[in-house]
PDBQT receptor file of N, H, CA, C and O in Angstrom, charges set to zero:
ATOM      1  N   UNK A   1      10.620  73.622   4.677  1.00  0.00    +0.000 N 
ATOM      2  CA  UNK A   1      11.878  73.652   5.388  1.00  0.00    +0.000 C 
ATOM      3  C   UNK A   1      11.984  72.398   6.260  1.00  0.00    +0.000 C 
ATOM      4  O   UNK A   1      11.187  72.058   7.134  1.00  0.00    +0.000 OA
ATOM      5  N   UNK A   2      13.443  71.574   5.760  1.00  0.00    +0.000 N 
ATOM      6  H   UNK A   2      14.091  71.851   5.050  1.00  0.00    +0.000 HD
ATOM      7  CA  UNK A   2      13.248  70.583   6.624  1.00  0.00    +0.000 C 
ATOM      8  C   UNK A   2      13.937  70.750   8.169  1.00  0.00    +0.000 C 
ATOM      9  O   UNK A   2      14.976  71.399   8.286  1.00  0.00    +0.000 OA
ATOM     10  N   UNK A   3      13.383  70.211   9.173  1.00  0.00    +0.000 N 
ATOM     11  H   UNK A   3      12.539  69.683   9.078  1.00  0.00    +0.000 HD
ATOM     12  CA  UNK A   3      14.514  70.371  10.807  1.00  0.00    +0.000 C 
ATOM     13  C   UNK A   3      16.027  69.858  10.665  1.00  0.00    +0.000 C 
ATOM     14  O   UNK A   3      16.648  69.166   9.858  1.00  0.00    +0.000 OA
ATOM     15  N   UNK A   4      16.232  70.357  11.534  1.00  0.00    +0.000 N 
ATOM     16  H   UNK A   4      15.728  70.919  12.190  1.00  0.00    +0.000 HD
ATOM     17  CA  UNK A   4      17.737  69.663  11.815  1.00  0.00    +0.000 C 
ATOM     18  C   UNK A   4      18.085  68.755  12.368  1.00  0.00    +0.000 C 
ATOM     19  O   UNK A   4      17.233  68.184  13.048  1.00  0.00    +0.000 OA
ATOM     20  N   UNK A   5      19.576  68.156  12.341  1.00  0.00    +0.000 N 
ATOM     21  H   UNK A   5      20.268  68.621  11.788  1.00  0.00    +0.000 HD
ATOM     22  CA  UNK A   5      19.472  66.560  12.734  1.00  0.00    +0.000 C 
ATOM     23  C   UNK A   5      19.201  66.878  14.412  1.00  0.00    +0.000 C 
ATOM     24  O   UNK A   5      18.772  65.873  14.980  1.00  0.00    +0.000 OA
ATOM     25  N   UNK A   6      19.299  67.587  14.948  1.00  0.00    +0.000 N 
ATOM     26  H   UNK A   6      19.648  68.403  14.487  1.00  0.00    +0.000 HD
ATOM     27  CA  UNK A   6      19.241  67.849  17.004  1.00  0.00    +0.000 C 
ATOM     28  C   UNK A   6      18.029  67.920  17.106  1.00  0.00    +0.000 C 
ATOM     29  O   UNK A   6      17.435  67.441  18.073  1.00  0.00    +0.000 OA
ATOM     30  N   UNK A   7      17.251  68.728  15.813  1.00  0.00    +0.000 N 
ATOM     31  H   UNK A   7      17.733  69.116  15.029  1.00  0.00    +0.000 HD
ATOM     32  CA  UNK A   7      15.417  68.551  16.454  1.00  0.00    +0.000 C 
ATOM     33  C   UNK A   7      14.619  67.175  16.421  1.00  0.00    +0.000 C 
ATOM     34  O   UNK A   7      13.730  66.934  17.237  1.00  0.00    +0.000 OA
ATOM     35  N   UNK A   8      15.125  66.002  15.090  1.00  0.00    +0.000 N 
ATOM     36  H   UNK A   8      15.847  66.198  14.427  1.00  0.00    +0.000 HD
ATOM     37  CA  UNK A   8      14.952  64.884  15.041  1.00  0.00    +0.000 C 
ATOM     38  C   UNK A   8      15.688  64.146  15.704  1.00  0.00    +0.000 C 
ATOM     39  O   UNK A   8      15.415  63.003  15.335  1.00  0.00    +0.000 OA
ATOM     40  N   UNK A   9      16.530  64.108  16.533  1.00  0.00    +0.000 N 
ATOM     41  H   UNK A   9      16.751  65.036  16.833  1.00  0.00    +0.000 HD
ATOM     42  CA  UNK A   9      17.032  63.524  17.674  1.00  0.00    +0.000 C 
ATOM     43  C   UNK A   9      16.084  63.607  19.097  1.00  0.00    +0.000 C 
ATOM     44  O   UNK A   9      15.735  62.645  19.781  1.00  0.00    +0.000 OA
ATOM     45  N   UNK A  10      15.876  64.584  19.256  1.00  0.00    +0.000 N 
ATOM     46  H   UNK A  10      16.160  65.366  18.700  1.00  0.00    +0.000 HD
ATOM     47  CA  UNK A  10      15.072  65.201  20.251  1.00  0.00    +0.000 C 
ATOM     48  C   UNK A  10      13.863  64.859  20.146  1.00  0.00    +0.000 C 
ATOM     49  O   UNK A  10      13.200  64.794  21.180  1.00  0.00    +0.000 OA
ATOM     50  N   UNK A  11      13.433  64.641  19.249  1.00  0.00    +0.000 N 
ATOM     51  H   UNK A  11      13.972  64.694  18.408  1.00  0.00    +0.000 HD
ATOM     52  CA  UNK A  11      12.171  64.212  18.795  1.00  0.00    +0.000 C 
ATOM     53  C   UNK A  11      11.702  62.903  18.781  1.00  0.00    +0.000 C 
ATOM     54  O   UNK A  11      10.542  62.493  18.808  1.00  0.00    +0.000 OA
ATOM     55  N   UNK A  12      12.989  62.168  18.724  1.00  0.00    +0.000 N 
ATOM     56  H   UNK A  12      13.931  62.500  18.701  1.00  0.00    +0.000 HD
ATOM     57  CA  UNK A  12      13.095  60.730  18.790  1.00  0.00    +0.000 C 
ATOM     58  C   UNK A  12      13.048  60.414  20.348  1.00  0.00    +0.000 C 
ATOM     59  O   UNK A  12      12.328  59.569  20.878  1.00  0.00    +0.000 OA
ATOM     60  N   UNK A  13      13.888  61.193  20.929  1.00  0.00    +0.000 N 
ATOM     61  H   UNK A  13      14.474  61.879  20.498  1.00  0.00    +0.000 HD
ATOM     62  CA  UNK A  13      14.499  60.615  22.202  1.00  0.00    +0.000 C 
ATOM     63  C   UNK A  13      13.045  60.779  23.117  1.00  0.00    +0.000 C 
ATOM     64  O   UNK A  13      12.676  59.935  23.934  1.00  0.00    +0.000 OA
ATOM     65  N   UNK A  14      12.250  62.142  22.776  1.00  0.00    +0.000 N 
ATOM     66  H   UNK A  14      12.550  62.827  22.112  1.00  0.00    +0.000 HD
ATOM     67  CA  UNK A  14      10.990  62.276  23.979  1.00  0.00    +0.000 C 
ATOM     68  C   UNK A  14       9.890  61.334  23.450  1.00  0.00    +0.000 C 
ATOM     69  O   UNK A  14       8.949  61.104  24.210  1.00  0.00    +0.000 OA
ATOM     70  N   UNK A  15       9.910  60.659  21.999  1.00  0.00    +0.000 N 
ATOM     71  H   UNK A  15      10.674  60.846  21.381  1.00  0.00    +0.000 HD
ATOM     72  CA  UNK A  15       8.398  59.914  21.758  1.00  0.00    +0.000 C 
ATOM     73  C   UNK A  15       8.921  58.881  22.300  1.00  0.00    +0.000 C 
ATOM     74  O   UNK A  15       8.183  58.165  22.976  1.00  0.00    +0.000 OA
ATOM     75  N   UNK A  16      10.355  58.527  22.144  1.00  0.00    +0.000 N 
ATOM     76  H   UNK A  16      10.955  59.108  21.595  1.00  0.00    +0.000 HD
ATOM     77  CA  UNK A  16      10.780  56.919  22.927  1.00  0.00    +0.000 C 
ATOM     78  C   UNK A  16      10.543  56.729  24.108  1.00  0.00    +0.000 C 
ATOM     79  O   UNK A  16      10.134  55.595  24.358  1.00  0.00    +0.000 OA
ATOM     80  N   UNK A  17      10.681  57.674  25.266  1.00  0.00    +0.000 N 
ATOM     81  H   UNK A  17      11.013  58.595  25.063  1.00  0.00    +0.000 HD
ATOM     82  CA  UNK A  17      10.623  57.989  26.166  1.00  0.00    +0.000 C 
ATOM     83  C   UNK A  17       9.189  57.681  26.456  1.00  0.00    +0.000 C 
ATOM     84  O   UNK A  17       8.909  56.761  27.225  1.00  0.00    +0.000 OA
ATOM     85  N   UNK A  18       8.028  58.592  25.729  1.00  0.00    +0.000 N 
ATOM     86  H   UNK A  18       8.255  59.339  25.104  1.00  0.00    +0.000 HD
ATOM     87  CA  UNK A  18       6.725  58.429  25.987  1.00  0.00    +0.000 C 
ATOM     88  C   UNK A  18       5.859  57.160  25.857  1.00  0.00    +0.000 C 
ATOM     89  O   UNK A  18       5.004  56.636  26.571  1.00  0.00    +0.000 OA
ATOM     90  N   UNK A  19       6.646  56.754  24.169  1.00  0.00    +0.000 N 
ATOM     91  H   UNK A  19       7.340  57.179  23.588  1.00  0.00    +0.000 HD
ATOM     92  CA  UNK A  19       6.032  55.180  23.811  1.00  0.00    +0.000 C 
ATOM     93  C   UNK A  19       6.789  54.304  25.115  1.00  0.00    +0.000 C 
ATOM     94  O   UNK A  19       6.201  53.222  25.107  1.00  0.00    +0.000 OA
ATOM     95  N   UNK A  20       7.207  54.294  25.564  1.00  0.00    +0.000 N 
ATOM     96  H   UNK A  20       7.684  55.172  25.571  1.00  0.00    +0.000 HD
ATOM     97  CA  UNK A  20       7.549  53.086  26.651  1.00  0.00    +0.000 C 
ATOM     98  C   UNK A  20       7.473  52.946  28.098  1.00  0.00    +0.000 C 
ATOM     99  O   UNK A  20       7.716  52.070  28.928  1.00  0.00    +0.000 OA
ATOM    100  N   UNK A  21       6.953  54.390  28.077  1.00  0.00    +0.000 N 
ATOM    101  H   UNK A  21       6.756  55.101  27.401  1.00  0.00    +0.000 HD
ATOM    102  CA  UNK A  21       5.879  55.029  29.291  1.00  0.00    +0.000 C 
ATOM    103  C   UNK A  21       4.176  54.335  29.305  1.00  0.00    +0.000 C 
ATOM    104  O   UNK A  21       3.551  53.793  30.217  1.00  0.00    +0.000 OA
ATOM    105  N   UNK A  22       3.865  54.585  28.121  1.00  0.00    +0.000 N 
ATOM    106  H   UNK A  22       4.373  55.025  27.380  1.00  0.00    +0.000 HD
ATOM    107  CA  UNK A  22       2.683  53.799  27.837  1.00  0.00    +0.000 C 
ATOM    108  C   UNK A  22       2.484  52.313  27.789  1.00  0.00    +0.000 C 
ATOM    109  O   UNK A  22       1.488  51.661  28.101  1.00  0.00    +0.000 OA
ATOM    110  N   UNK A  23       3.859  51.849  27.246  1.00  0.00    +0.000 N 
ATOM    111  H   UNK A  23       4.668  52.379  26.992  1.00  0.00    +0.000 HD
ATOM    112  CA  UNK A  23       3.567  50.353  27.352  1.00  0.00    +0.000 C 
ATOM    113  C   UNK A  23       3.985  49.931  28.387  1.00  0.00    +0.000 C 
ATOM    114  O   UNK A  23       3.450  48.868  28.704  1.00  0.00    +0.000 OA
ATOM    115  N   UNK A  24       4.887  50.380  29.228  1.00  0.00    +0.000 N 
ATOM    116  H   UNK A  24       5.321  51.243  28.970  1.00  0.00    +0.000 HD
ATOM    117  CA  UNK A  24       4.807  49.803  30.499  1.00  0.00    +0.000 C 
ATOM    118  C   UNK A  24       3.748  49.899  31.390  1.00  0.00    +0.000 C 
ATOM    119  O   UNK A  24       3.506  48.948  32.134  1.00  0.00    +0.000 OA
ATOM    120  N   UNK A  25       2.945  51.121  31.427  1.00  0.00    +0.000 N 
ATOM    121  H   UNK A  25       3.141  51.893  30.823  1.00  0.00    +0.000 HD
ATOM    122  CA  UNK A  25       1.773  51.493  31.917  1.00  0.00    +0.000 C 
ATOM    123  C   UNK A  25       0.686  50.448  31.666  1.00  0.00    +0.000 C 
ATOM    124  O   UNK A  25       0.011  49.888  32.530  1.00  0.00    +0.000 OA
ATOM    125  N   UNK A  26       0.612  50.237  30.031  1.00  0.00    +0.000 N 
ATOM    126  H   UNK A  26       1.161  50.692  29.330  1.00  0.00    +0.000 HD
ATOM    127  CA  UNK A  26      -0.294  49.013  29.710  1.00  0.00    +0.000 C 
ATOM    128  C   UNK A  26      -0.040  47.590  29.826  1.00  0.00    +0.000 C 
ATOM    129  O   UNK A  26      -0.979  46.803  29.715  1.00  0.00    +0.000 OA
ATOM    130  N   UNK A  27       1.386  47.105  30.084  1.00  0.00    +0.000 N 
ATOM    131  H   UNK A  27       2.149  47.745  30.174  1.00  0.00    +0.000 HD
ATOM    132  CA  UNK A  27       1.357  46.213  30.750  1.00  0.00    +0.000 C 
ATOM    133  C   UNK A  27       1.117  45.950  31.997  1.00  0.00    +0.000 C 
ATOM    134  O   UNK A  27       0.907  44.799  32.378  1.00  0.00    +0.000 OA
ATOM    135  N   UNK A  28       1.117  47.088  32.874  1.00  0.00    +0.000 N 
ATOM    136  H   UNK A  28       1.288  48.024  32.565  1.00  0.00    +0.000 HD
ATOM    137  CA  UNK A  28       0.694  46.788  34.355  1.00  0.00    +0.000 C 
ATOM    138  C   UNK A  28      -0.301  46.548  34.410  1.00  0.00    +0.000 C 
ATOM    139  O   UNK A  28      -0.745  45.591  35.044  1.00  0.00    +0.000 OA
ATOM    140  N   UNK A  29      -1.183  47.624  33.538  1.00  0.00    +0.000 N 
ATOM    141  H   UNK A  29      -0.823  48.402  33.023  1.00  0.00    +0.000 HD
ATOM    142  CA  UNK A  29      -2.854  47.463  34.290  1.00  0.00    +0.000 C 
ATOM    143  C   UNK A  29      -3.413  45.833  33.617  1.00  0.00    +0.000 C 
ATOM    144  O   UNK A  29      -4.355  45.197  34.088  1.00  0.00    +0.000 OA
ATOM    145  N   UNK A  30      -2.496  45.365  32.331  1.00  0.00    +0.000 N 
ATOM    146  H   UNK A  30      -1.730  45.882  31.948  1.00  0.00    +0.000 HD
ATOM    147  CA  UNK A  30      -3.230  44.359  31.933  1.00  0.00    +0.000 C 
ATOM    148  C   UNK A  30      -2.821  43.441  32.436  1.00  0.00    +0.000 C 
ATOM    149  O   UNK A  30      -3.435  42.400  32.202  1.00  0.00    +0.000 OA
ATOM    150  N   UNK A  31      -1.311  43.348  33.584  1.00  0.00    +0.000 N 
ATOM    151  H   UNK A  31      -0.812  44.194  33.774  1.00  0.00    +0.000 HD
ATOM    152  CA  UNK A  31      -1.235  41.999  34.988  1.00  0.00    +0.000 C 
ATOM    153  C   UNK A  31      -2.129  42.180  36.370  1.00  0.00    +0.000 C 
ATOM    154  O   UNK A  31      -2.565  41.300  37.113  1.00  0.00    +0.000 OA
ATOM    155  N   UNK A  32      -2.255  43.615  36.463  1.00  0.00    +0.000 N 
ATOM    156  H   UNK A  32      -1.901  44.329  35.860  1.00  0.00    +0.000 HD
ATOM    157  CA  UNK A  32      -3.224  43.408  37.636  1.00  0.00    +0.000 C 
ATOM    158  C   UNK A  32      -4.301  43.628  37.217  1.00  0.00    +0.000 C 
ATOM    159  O   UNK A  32      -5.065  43.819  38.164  1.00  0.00    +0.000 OA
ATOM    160  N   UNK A  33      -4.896  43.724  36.066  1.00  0.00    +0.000 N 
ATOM    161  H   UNK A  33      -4.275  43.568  35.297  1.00  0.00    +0.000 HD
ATOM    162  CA  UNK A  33      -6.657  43.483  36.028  1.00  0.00    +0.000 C 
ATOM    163  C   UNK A  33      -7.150  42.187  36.553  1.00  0.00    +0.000 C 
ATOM    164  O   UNK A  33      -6.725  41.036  36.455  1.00  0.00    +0.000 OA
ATOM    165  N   UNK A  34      -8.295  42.781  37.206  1.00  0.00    +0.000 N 
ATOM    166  H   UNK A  34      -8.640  43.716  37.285  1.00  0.00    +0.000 HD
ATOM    167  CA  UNK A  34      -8.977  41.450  37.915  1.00  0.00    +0.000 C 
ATOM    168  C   UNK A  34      -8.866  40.522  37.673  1.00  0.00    +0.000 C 
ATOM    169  O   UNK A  34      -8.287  39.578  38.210  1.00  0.00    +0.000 OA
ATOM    170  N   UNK A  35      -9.795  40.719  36.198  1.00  0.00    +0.000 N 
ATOM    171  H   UNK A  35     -10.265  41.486  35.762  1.00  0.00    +0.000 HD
ATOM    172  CA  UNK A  35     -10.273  39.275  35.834  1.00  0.00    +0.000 C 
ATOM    173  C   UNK A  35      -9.011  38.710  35.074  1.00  0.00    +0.000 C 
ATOM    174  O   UNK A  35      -9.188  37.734  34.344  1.00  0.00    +0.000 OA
ATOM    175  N   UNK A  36      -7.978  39.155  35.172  1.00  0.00    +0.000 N 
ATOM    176  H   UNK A  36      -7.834  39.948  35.764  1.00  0.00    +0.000 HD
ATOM    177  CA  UNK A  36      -6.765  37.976  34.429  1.00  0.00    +0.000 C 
ATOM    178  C   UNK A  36      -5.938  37.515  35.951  1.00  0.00    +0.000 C 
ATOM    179  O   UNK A  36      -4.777  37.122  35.836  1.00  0.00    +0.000 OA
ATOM    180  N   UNK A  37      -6.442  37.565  37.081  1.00  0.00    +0.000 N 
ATOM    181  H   UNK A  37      -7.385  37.885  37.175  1.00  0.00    +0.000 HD
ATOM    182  CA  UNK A  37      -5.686  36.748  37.884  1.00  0.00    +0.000 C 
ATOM    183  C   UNK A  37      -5.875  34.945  37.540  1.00  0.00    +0.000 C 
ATOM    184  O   UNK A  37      -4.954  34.129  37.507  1.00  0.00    +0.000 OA
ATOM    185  N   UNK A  38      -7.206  34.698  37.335  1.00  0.00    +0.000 N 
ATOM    186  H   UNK A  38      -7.954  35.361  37.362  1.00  0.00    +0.000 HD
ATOM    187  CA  UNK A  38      -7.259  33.108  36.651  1.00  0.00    +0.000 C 
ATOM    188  C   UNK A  38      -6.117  32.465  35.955  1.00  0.00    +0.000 C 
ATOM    189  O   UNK A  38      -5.717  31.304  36.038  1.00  0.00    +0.000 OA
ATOM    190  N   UNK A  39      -5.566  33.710  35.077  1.00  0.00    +0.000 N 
ATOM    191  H   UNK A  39      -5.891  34.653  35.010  1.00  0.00    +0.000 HD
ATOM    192  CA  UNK A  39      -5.430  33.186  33.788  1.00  0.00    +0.000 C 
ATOM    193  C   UNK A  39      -3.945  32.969  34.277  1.00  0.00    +0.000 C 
ATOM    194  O   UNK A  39      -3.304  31.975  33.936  1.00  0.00    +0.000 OA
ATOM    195  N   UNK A  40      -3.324  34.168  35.271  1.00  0.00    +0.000 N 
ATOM    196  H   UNK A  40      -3.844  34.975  35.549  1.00  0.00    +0.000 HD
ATOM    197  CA  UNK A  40      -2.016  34.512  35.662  1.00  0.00    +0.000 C 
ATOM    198  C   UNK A  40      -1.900  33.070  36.811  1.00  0.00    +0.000 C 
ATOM    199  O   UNK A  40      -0.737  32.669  36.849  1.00  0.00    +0.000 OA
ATOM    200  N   UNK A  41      -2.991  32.134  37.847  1.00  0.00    +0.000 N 
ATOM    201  H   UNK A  41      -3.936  32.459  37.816  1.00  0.00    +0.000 HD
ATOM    202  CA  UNK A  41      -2.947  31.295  38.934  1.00  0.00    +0.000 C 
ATOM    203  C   UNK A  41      -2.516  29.788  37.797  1.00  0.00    +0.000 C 
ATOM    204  O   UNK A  41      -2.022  28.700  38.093  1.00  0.00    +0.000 OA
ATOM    205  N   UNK A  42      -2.905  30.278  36.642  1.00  0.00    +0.000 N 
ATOM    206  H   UNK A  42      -3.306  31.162  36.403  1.00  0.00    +0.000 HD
ATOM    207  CA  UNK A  42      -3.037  28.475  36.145  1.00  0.00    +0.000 C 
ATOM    208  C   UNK A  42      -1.760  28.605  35.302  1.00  0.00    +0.000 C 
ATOM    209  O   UNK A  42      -1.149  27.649  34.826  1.00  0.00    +0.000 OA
ATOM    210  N   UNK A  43      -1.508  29.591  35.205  1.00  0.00    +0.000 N 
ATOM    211  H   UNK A  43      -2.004  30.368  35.592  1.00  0.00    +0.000 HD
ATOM    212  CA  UNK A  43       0.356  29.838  34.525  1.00  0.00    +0.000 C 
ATOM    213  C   UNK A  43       1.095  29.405  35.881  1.00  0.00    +0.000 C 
ATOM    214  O   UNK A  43       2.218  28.909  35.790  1.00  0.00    +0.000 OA
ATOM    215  N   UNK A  44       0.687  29.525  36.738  1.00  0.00    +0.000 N 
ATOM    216  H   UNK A  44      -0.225  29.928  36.812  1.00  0.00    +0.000 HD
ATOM    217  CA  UNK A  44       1.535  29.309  37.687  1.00  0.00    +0.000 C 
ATOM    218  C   UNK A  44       1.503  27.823  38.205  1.00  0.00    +0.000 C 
ATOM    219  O   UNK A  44       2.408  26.994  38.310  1.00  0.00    +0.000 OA
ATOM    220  N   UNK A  45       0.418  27.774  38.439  1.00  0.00    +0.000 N 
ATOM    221  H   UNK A  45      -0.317  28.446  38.353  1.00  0.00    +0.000 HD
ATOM    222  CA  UNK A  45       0.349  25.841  38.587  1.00  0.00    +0.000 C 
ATOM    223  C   UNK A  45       1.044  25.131  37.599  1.00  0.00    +0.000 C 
ATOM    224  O   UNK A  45       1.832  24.235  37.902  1.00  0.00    +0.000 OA
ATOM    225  N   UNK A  46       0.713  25.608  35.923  1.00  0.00    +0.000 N 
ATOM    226  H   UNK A  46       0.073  26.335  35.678  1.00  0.00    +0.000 HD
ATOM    227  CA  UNK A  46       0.692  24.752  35.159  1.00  0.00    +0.000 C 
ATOM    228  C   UNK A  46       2.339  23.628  35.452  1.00  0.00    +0.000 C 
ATOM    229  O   UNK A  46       2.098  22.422  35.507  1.00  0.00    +0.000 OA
ATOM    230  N   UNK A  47       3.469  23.940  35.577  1.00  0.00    +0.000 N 
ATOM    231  H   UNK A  47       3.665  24.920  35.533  1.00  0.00    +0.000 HD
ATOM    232  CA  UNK A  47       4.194  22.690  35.884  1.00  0.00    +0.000 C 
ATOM    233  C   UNK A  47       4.457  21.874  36.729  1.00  0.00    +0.000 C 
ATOM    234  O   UNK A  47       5.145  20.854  36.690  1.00  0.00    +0.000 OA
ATOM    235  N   UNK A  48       3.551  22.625  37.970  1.00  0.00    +0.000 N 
ATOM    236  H   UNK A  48       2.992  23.454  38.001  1.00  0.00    +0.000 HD
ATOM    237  CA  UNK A  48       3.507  21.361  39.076  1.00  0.00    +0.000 C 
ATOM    238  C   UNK A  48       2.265  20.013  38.620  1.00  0.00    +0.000 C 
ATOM    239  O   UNK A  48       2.277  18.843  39.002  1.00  0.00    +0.000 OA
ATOM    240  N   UNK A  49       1.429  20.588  37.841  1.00  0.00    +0.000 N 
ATOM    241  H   UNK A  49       1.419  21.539  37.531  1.00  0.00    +0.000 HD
ATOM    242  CA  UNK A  49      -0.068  20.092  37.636  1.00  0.00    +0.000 C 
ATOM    243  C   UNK A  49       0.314  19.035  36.913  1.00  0.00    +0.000 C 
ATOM    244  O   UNK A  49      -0.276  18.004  37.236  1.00  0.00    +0.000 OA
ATOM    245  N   UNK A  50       1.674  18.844  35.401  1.00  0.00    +0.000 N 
ATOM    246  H   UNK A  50       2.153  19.682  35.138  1.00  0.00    +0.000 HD
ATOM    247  CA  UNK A  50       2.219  17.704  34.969  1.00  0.00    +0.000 C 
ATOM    248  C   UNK A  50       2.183  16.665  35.682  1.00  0.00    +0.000 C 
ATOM    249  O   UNK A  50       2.703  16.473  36.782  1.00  0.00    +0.000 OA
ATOM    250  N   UNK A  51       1.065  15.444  34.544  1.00  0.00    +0.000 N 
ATOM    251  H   UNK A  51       0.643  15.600  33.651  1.00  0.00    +0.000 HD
ATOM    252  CA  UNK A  51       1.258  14.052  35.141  1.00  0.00    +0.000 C 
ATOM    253  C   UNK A  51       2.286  13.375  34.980  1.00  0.00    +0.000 C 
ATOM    254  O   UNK A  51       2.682  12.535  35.789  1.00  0.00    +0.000 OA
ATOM    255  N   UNK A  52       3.087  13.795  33.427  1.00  0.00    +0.000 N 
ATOM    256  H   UNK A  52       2.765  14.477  32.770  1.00  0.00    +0.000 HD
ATOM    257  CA  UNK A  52       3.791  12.893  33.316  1.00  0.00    +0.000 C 
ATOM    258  C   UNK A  52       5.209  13.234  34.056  1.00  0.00    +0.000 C 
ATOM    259  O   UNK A  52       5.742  14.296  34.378  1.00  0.00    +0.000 OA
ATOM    260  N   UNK A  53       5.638  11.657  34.199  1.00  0.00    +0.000 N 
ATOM    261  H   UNK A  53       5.205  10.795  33.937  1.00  0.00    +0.000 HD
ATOM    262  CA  UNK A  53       7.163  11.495  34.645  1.00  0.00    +0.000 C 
ATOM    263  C   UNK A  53       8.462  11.622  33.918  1.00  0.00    +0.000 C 
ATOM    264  O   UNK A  53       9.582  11.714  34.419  1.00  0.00    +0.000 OA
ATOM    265  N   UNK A  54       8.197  11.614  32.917  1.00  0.00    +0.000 N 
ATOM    266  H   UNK A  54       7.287  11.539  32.510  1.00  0.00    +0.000 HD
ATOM    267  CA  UNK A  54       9.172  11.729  31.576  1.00  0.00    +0.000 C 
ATOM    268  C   UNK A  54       9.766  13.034  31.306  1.00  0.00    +0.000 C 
ATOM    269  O   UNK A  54       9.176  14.114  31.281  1.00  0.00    +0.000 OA
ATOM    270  N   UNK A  55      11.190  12.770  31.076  1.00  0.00    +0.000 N 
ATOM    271  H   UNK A  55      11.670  11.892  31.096  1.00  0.00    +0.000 HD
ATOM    272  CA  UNK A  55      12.070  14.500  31.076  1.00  0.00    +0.000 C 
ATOM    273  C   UNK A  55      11.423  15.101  29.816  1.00  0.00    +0.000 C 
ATOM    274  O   UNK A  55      11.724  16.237  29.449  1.00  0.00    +0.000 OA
TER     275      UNK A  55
């Protein structure tokens, strides 16, 4: 027996909900993990640090 189109709606709407719960979740912890502040300080320098003068 297949569901109906409101249970696959519903079904859609709470995993969307969940999948983007998780990836926002996993993007946080992977900007504030420790050891990627390095990586996050030299993204930040990197266009003042340009030698050259040229547009």
């Amino acid at each position: 027996m297949l569901p109906d189109h409101d249970t696959l709606v519903a079904f859609a709407k709470s995993f969307g909900l969940f999948y983007l719960i998780a990836m926002s979740l996993a993007v946080l912890v992977y900007v504030f993990w420790p050891s990627n502040a390095k990586k996050f300080d030299a993204a930040k320098r990197a266009p003042l640090d340009n030698d050259e003068d040229r547009p």
